[in-house]
C-alpha positions as CSV (number, residue, x, y, z in Angstrom):
1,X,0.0,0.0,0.0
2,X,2.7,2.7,0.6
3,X,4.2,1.6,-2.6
4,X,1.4,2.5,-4.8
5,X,0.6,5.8,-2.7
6,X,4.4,6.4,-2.9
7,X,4.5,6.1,-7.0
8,X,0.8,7.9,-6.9
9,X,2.5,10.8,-5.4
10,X,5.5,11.0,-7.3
11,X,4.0,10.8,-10.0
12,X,1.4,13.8,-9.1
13,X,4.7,15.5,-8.6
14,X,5.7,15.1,-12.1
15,X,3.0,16.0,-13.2
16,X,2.5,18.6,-11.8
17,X,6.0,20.0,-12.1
18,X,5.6,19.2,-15.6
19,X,2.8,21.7,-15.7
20,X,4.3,24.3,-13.7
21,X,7.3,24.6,-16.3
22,X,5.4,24.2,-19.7
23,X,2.7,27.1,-18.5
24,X,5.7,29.1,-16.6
25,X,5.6,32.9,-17.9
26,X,9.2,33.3,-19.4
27,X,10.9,36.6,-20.7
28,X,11.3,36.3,-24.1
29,X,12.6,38.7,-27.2
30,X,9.7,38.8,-29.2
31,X,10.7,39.7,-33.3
32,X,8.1,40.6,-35.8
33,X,7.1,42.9,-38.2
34,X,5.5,46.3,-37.0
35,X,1.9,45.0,-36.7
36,X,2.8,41.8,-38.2
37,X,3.0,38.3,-36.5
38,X,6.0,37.4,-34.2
39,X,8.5,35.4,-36.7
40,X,11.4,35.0,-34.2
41,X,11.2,34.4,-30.3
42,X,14.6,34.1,-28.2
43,X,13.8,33.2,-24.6
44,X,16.4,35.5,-22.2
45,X,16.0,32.9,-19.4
46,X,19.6,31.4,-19.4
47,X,20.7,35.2,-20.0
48,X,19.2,38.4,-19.7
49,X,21.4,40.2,-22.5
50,X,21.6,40.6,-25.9
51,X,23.1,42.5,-28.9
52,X,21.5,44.3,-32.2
53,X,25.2,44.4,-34.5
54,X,24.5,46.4,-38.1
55,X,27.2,48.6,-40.2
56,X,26.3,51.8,-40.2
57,X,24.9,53.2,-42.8
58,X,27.3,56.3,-43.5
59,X,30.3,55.2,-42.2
60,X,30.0,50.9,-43.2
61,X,31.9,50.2,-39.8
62,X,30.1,47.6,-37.6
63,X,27.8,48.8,-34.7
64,X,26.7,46.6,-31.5
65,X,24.2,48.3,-28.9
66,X,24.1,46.2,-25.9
67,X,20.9,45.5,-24.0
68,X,19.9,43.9,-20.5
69,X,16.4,43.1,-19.5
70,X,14.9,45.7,-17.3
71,X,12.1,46.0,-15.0
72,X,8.8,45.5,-16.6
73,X,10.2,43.7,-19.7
74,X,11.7,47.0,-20.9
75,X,15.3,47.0,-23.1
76,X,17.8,49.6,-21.6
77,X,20.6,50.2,-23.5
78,X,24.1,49.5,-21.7
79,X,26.4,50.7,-24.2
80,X,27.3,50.9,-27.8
81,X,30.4,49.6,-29.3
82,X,31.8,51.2,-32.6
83,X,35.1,51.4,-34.2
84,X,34.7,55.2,-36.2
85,X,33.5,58.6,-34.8
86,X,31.5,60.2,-37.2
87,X,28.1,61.4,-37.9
88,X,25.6,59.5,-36.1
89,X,27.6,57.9,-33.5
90,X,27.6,59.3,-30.7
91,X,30.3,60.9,-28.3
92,X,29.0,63.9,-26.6
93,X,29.4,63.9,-22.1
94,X,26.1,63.7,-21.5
95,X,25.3,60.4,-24.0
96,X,27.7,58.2,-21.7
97,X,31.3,57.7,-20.5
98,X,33.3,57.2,-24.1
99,X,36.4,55.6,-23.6
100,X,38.7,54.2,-26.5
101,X,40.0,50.7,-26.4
102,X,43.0,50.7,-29.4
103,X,40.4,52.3,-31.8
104,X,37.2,50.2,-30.8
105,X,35.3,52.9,-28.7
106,X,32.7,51.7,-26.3
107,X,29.7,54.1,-24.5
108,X,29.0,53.3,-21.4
109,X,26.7,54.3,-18.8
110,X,23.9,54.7,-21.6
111,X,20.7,53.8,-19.5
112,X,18.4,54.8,-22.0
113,X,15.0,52.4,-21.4
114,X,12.8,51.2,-24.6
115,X,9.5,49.7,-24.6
116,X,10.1,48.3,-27.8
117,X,12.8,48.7,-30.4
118,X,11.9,49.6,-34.0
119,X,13.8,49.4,-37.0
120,X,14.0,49.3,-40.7
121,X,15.4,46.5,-42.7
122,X,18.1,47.8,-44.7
123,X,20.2,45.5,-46.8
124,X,23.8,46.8,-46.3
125,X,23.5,47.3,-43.1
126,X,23.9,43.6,-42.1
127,X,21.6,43.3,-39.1
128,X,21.8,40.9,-36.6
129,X,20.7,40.0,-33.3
130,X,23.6,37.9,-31.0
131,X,22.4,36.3,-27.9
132,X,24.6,33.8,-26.3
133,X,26.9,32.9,-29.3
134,X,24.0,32.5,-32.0
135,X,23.7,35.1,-34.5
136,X,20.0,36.0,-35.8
137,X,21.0,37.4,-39.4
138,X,17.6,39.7,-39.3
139,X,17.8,39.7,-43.6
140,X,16.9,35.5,-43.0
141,X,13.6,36.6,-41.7
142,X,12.6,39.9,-43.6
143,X,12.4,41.5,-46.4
144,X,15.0,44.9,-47.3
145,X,12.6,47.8,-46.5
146,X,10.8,45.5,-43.5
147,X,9.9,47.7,-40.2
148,X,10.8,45.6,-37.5
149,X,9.6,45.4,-33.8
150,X,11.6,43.7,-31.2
151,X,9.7,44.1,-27.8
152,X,9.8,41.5,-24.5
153,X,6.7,39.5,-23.4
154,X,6.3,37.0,-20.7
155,X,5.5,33.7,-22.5
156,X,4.6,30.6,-21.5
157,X,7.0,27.4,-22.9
158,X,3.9,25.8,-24.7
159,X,3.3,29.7,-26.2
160,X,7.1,29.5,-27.4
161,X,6.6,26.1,-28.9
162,X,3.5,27.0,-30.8
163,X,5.5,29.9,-32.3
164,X,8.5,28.1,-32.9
165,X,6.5,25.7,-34.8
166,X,4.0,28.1,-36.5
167,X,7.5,29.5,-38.3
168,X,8.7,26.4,-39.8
C-alpha cells in the first residue's frame, strides 16, 4: 500500500511540475514585423542580455548596442560599441562615458530604457541580433525595406513552442 501511494505521489509531482514549467511565464525577445506576427522568439532565461550588430549606414563600420532586461520587460541600453567617430555615432558627455580601447570605442553608462525597439530592414546594413553565441541574421527573416519590432513579453513554454513551430 505505501508503494502505490508512494508512486501515486511522485507521479502527481511530475506531473505537476511538468505543468508548472510548460505554463511558466518566461521573458522572451519577441521579433516581428510592426503589426505583423512574431517570426522570431529568443527566450532570455539562461541570459538576460543581448546584442542588435548592423554597419552603419554612412560610415560601413560595424555597430553593437548592448541591451539587459529591465524591469517591466523594458530594453535599456548598456552601451554601444563602434570602431569610427563620425556622424551618427555618438560621443557627446552627456550620451555616456566614451572611452577608446585601441580604436574600438565603447559608450557606457547609456541607460536609455525602450518599450520596444523599431527598426528598418536595410540590406547593407547587415543586421543581426547575438544572444549567447548564435547570430540571428535579421535579412533570413525579412524582407529589405521591412519595419521591424523587437519588444519583450512574458510567455509561456507551450506559447514558445506554438510559435517556434507556426515559423517552420
Amino acid at each position: 500500500m505505501n508503494k502505490q501511494r508512494a508512486k501515486r505521489l511522485l507521479l502527481g509531482l511530475l506531473l505537476a511540475s511538468f505543468l508548472l514549467i510548460f505554463l511558466l511565464p518566461l521573458p522572451t525577445l519577441l521579433v516581428g514585423e510592426q503589426q505583423g506576427a512574431t517570426v522570431l522568439a529568443i527566450p532570455l532565461v539562461l541570459d538576460k542580455s543581448f546584442t542588435y550588430e548592423y554597419l552603419h549606414s554612412v560610415l560601413k563600420t560595424p555597430v553593437q548596442e548592448n541591451f539587459v532586461l529591465a524591469p517591466g520587460n523594458d530594453l535599456l541600453l548598456e552601451s554601444t560599441c563602434y570602431q569610427s567617430l563620425g556622424v551618427g555615432t555618438p560621443f557627446l558627455p552627456g550620451e555616456g562615458e566614451l572611452e577608446n580601447h585601441n580604436g574600438l570605442y565603447v559608450l557606457k553608462g547609456q541607460n536609455r530604457i525602450f518599450h520596444q525597439l523599431n527598426l528598418g530592414l536595410v540590406d547593407f546594413t547587415e543586421q543581426v541580433i547575438l544572444y549567447r553565441g548564435t547570430r540571428y541574421e535579421l535579412a533570413d527573416f525579412f524582407t529589405s525595406g521591412s519595419l521591424i519590432e523587437l519588444q519583450v513579453k512574458n510567455i509561456t513554454f507551450a506559447k514558445f513552442i506554438w510559435l517556434t513551430l507556426e515559423r517552420r
